[in-house]
C-alpha positions as CSV (number, residue, x, y, z in Angstrom):
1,X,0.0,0.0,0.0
2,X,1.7,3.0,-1.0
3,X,2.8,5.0,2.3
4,X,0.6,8.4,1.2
5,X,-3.0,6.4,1.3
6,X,-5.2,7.3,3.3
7,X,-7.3,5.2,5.4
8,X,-11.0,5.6,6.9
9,X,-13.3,3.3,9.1
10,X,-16.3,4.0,8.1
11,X,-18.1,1.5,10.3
12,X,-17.4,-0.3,13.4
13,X,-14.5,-0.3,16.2
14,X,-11.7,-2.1,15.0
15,X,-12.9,-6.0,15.0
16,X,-14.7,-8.0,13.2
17,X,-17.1,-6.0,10.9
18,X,-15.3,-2.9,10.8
19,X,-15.0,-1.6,7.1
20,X,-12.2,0.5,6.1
21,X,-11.9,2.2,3.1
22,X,-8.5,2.7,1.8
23,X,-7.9,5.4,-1.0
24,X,-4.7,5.6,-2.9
25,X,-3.1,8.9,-4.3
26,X,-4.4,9.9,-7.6
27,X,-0.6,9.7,-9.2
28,X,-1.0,5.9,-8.7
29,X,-2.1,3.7,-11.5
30,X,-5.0,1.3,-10.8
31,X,-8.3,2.3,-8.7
32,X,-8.8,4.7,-6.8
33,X,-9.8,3.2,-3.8
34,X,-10.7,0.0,-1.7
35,X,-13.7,-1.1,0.5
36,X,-12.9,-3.8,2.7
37,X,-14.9,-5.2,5.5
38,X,-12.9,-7.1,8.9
39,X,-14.1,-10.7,9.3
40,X,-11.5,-11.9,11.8
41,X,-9.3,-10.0,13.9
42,X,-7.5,-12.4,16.4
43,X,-4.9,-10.2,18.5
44,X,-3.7,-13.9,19.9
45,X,-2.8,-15.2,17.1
46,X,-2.1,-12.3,15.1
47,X,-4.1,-12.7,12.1
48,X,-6.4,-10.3,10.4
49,X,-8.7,-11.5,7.5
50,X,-10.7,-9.1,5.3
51,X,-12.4,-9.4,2.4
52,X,-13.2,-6.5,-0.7
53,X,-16.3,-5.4,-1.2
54,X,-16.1,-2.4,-3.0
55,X,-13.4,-0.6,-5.7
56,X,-10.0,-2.8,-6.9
57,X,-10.9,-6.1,-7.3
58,X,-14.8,-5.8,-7.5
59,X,-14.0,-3.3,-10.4
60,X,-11.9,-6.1,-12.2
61,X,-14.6,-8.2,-11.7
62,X,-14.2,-10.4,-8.5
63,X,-16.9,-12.1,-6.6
64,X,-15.4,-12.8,-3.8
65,X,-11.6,-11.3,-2.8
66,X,-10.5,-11.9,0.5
67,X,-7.0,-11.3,2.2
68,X,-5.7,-13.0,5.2
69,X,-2.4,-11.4,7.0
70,X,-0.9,-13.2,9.6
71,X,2.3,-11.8,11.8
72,X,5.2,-14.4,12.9
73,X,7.6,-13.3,15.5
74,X,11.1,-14.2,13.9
75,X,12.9,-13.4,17.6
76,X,12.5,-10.8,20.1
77,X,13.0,-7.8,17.8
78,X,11.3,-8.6,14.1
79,X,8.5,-10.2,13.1
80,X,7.3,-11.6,9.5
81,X,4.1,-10.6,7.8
């Protein structure tokens, strides 16, 4: 995500069924923004799943587009997402 987006929550406190929308700069090729709505949000084990429902990857004609991050400490001072 490019580090001059700017992001929104338009519904919701954080956890699961929280949307965000995410709009990118307009210099950026692509859309113009992202709608995506929280369906898991697990602080224990680090893992946040979402899934698009509006702009991006509805516009290129996705049903269904979810994401799922997941963070794995690599020692005491890194971690891999």
């Amino acid at each position: 995500m490019p580090a001059n987006s700017r992001n929104m929550a338009l519904a919701g406190d954080g956890g699961p069924g929280t949307i965000l929308k995410v709009t990118f700069p307009s210099e950026t090729s692509g859309p113009a923004y992202v709608k995506e709505v929280f369906i898991t949000m697990d602080d224990e084990m680090r893992v946040k799943e979402a899934e698009v429902i509006e702009g991006a990857f509805k516009e290129l004609g996705f049903d269904i587009y979810p994401t799922r991050v997941e963070t794995i400490e690599k020692d005491s001072a890194s971690t891999i997402i």
